[in-house]
C-alpha atoms as one frame of an Amber mdcrd trajectory, in Angstrom:
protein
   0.000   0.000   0.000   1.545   3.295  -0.790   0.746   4.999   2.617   2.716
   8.120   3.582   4.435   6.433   7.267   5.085   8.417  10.232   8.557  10.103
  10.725  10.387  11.807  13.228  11.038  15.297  13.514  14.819  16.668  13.032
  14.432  19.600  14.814  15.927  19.583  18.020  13.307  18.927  20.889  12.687
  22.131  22.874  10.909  22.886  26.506   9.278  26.180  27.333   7.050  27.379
  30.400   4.993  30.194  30.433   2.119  32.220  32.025  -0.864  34.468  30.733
  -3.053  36.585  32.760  -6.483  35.442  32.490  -9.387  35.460  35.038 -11.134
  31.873  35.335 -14.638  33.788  34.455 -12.875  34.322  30.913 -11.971  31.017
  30.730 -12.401  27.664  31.870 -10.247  25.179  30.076 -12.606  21.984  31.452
 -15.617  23.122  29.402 -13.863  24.782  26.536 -11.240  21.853  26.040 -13.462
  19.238  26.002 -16.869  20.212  24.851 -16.584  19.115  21.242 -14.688  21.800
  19.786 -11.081  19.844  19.655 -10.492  16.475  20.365  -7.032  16.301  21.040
  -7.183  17.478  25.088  -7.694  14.738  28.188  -6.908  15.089  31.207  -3.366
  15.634  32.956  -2.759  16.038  36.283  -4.042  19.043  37.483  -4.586  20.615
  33.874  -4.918  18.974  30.195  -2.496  18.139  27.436  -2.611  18.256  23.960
  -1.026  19.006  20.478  -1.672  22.285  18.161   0.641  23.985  16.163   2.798
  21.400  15.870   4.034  21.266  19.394   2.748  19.438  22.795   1.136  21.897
  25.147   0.414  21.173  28.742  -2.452  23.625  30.621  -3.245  24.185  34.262
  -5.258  27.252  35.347  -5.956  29.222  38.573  -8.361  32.012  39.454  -6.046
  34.357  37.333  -3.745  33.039  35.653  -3.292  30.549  32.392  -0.099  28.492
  32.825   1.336  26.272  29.998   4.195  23.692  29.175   4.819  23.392  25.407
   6.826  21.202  24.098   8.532  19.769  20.619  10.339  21.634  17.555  10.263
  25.264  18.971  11.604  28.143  17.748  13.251  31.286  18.857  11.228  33.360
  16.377   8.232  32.311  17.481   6.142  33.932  20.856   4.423  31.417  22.397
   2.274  33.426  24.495   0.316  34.919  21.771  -0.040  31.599  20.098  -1.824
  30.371  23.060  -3.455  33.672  23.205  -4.551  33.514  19.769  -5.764  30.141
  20.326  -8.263  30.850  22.748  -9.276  34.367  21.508  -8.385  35.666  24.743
  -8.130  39.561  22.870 -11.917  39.230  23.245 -13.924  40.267  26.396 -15.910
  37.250  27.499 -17.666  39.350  29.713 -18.514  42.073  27.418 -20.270  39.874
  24.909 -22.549  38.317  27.542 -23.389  41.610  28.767 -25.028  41.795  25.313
 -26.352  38.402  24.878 -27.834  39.020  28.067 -29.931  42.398  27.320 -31.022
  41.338  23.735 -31.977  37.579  24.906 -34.109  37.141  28.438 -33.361  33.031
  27.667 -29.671  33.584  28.032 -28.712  34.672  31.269 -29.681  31.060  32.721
 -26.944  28.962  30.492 -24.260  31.232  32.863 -24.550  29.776  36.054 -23.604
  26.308  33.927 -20.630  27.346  31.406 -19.071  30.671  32.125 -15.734  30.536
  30.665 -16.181  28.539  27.013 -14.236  29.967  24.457 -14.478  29.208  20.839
 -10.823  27.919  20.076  -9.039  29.316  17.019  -8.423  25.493  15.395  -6.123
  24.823  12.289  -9.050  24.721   9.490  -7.197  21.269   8.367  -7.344  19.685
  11.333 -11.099  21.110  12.350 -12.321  19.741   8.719 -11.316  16.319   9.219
 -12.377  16.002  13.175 -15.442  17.115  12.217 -16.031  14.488   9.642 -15.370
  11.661  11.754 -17.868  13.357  14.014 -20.559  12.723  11.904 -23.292  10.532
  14.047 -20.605   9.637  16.640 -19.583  10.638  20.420 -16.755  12.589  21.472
 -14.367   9.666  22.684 -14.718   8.055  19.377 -14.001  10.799  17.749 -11.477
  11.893  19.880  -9.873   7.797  18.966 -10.564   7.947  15.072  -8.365  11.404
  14.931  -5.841   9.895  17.064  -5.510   7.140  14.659  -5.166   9.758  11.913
  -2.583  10.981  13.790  -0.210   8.269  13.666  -0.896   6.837  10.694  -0.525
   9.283   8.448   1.481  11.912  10.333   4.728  13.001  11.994   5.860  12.274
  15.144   6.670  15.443  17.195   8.479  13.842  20.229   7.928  11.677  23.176
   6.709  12.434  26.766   6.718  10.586  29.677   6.951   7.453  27.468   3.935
   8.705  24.816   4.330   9.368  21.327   2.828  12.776  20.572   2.035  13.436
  16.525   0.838  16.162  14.603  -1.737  16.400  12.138  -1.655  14.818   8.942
  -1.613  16.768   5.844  -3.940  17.126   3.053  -1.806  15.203   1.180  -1.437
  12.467   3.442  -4.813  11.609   4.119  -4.940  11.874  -0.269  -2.728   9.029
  -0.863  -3.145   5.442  -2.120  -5.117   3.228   0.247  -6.094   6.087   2.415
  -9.756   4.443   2.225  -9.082   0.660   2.269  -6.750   1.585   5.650  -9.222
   3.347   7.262 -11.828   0.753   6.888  -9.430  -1.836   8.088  -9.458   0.686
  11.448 -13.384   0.930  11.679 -13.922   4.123   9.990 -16.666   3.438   8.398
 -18.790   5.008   5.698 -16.578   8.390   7.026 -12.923   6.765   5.587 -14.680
   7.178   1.798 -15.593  11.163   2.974 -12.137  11.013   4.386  -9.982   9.988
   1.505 -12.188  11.634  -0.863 -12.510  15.361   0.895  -8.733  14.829   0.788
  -8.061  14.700  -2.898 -10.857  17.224  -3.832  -8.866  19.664  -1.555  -5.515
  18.919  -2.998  -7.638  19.364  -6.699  -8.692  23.020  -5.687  -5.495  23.913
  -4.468  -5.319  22.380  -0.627  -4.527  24.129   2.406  -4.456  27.687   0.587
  -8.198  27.165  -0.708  -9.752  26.300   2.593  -7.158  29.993   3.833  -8.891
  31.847   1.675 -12.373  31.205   3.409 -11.075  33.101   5.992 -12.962  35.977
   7.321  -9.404  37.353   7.535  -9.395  37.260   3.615 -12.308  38.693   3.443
 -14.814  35.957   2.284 -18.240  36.362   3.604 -19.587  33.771   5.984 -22.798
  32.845   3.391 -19.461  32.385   0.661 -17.359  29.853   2.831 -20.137  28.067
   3.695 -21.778  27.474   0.516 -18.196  26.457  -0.378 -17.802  23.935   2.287
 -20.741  21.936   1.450 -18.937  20.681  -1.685 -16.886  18.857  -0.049 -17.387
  14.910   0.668 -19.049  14.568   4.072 -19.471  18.125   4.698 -23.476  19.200
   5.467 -24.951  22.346   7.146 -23.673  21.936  10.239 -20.005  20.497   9.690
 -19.623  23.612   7.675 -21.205  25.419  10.435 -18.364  23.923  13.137 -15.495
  24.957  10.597 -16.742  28.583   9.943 -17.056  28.930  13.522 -14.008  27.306
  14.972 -11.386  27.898  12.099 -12.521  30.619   9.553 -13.135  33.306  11.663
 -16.824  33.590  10.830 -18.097  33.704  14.397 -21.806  34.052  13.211 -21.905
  30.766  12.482 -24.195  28.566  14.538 -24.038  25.005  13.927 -27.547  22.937
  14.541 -27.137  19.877  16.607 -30.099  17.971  18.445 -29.354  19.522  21.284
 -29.437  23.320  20.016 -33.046  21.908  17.800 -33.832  20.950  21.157 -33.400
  24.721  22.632 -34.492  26.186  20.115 -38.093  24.363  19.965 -38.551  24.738
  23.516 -37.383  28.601  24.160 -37.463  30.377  20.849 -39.175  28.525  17.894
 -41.913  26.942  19.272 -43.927  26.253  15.708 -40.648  23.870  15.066 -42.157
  21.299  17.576 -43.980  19.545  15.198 -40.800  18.580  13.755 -38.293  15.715
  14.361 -35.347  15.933  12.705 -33.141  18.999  11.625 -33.434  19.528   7.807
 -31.476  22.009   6.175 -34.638  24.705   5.467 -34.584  24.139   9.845 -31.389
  24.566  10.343 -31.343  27.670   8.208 -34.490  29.117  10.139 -32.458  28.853
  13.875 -29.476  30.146  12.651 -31.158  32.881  11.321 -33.213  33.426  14.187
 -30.248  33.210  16.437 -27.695  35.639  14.352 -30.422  38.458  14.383 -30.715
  37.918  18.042 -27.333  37.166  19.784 -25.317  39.507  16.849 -22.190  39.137
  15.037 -20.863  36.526  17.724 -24.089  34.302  17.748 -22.199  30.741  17.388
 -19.982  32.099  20.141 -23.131  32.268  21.932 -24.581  29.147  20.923 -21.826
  27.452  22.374 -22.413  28.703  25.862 -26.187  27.272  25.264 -24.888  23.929
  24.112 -22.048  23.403  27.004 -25.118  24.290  29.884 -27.490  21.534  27.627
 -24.632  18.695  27.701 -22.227  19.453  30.457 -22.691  17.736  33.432 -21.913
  18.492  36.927 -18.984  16.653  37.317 -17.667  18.153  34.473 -17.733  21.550
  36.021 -16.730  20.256  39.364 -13.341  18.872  37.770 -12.470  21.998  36.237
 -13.119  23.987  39.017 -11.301  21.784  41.071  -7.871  21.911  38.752  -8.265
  25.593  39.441  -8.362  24.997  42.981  -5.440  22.924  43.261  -3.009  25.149
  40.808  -4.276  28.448  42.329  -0.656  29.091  44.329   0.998  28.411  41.239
């Protein structure tokens, strides 16, 4: 099978600490981590690890302060501060943009007490494309497996800690080779190893990682553009697209439809949509809609605050809250 194989590194493997001022009310790394944005965090210690940017990061938090290990190829050039900055949008007031969800929407206010703190991370759009096709009818600890397995089977290793291989994320071009598919089945992909294989090499057909850059609000495509865009590709519907405008294009306006925000939505702001079941795409227009003209240009930032108080559990909240707790002297 001509399958591109994992490979080291060269680059010299590098430690660096470092700490960020940042109130636990702006962020709580629990809910935000591991709420179905990215699934490359778990637990670690008293914080979470995981891999972006091509490095190994390690996060604890206190009441004020955001504290992080990174690890792998670094370079001097490179200020790893605002990369983790940039990565949770912490330039943006948390607090200021509920203060506005809160006066335009008298629903909202109740999610707080549940999920202060989510942030909508600022994902490689490579990455956030492919996670999100493997989420497709599945649960977060499978997905969080079947991207793993992408991982190291079509990726490079970045280094080894504490006796576990850490690996970035494949290319476009990997996951476009020969046997892609057929491998991917073998590993119980599914019906999602054809969407896989196939997004793969209609990406690297329009042009790869520089056509899915140029959906970028930051290039100045419109959020109706990139979307109607992203829907061409294999295994990419409404709300995929949604998930990738949100977390990785810059198009915060974008509110992906779930069950459980259908679910919100029929019982708090769309009542006539209780007659239906499922989520077609004439629905899913119709909330997001709704929910743009009343939460603003930050609605799916919004939504996600809605969706972590519909799905998080207690004991999620509890084990953040408790990292905090235990790293607050650090």
């Amino acid at each position: 099978m001509n399958i591109i194989r994992p490979k080291i590194y060269i680059n010299e493997v590098r430690t660096k600490h470092g700490k960020i001022a940042c109130s636990s009310s702006e962020l709580d790394l629990g809910v935000t981590l591991k709420g179905g944005q990215s699934f490359r965090w778990f637990d670690h210690d008293d914080g979470y690890r995981g891999v972006f940017d091509g490095c190994v990061w390690t996060l604890t938090q206190n009441d004020t302060h955001l504290s992080y290990t990174v690890q792998g190829p670094l370079v001097d050039y490179k200020n790893y501060d605002k990369i983790l900055s940039d990565y949770f949008r912490l330039d943006v007031c948390l607090h200021d943009l509920c203060k506005k969800w809160i006066a335009s929407d008298q629903h909202f206010k109740k999610s707080l007490n549940k999920t202060n703190g989510v942030r909508i991370l600022n994902q490689d759009v490579v990455e956030n494309v492919f996670s999100f096709i493997c989420s497709s009818n599945n649960n977060i600890q499978r997905i969080s497996g079947m991207v793993q397995k992408l991982c190291t089977l079509f990726s490079e290793k970045i280094c080894s800690i504490e006796g576990k291989d850490y690996y970035s994320f494949p290319s476009i071009e990997a996951l476009a080779s020969t046997d892609v598919e057929n491998k991917l089945r073998e590993e119980k992909f599914g019906y999602r190893a054809g969407y896989i294989a196939n997004t793969a090499k209609h990406l690297v057909q329009l042009g790869g990682k520089e056509w899915l850059s140029n959906l970028h609000k930051e290039n100045n495509a419109s959020y109706v553009d990139a979307r109607k865009q992203l829907v061409t590709l294999p295994g990419v519907g409404p709300k995929v697209a949604d998930c990738i405008c949100l977390m990785s294009l810059g198009h915060l306006e974008a509110i992906p439809v779930d069950t459980h925000i259908f679910q919100i939505a029929k019982a708090s702001y769309l009542p006539h949509l209780k007659q239906y079941k499922t989520v077609t795409p004439k629905i899913h227009e119709e909330i997001g809609n709704y929910l743009r003209e009343l939460w603003g240009p930050s609605a799916g930032w919004a939504q996600a605050l809605v969706f972590c108080a519909k799905i998080n559990d207690v004991t999620a909240c509890t084990t953040s809250r408790n990292k905090r707790e235990r790293t607050k002297e650090s």
